[in-house]
C-alpha positions in Angstrom: 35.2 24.6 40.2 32.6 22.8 38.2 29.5 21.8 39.9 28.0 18.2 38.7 24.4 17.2 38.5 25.1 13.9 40.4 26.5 16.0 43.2 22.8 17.8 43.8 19.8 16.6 45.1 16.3 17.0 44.4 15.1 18.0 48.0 11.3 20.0 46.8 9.4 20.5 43.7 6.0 22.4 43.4 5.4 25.5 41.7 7.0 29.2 41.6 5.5 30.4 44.4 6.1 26.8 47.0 9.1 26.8 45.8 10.5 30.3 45.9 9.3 29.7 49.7 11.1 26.9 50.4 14.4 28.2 48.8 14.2 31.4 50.9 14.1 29.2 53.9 17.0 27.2 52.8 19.2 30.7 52.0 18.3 32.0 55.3 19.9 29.3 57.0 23.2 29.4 54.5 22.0 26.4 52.4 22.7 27.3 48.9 19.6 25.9 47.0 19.3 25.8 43.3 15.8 25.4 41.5 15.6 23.7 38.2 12.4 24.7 35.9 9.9 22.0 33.8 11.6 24.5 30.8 14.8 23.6 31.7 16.3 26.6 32.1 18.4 25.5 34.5 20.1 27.7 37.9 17.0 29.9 39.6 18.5 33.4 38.1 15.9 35.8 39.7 14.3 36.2 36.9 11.4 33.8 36.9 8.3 34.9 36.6 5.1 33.9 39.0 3.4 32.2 35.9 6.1 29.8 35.7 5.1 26.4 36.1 6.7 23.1 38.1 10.1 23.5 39.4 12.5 21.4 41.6 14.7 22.4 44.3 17.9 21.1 44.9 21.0 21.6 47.3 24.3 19.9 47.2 25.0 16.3 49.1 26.9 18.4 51.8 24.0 20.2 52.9 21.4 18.1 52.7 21.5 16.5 56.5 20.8 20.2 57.0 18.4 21.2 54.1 16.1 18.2 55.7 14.1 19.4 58.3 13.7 22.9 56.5 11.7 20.9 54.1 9.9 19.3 55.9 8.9 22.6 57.9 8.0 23.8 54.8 5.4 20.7 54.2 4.2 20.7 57.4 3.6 24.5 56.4 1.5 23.9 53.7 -0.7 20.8 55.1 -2.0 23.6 57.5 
């Protein structure tokens, strides 16, 4: 099965570290997040290093109802 752009959403962006965060949040609830570097290297591969700079997060349109208020944790994390 091949997975389309328009069938992702951009639910985060921020840098390694934010981001990284908020993905691990998303896996632990079963949300498979994928995170798209400024480089453009594309699907997060676990090799990204901390001095990476802006990144997005997305998830697919079926999980996003769910990915939601994980995000939004995560920002009211951060504003603390």
């Amino acid at each position: 099965m091949i997975m389309e752009e328009r069938d992702y959403i951009k639910v985060f962006s921020g840098t390694f570290i934010i981001v990284q965060l908020a993905m691990d949040r998303l896996e632990s609830a079963g949300i498979n997040a994928v995170v798209k570097e400024e480089s453009g290297l594309g699907r997060h591969s676990g090799f990204s290093s901390a001095n990476s700079g802006y990144q997005e997060l997305y998830v697919s349109r079926e999980e996003l109802d769910f990915a939601i208020p994980i995000i939004e944790a995560v920002k009211a994390d951060l504003e603390v």
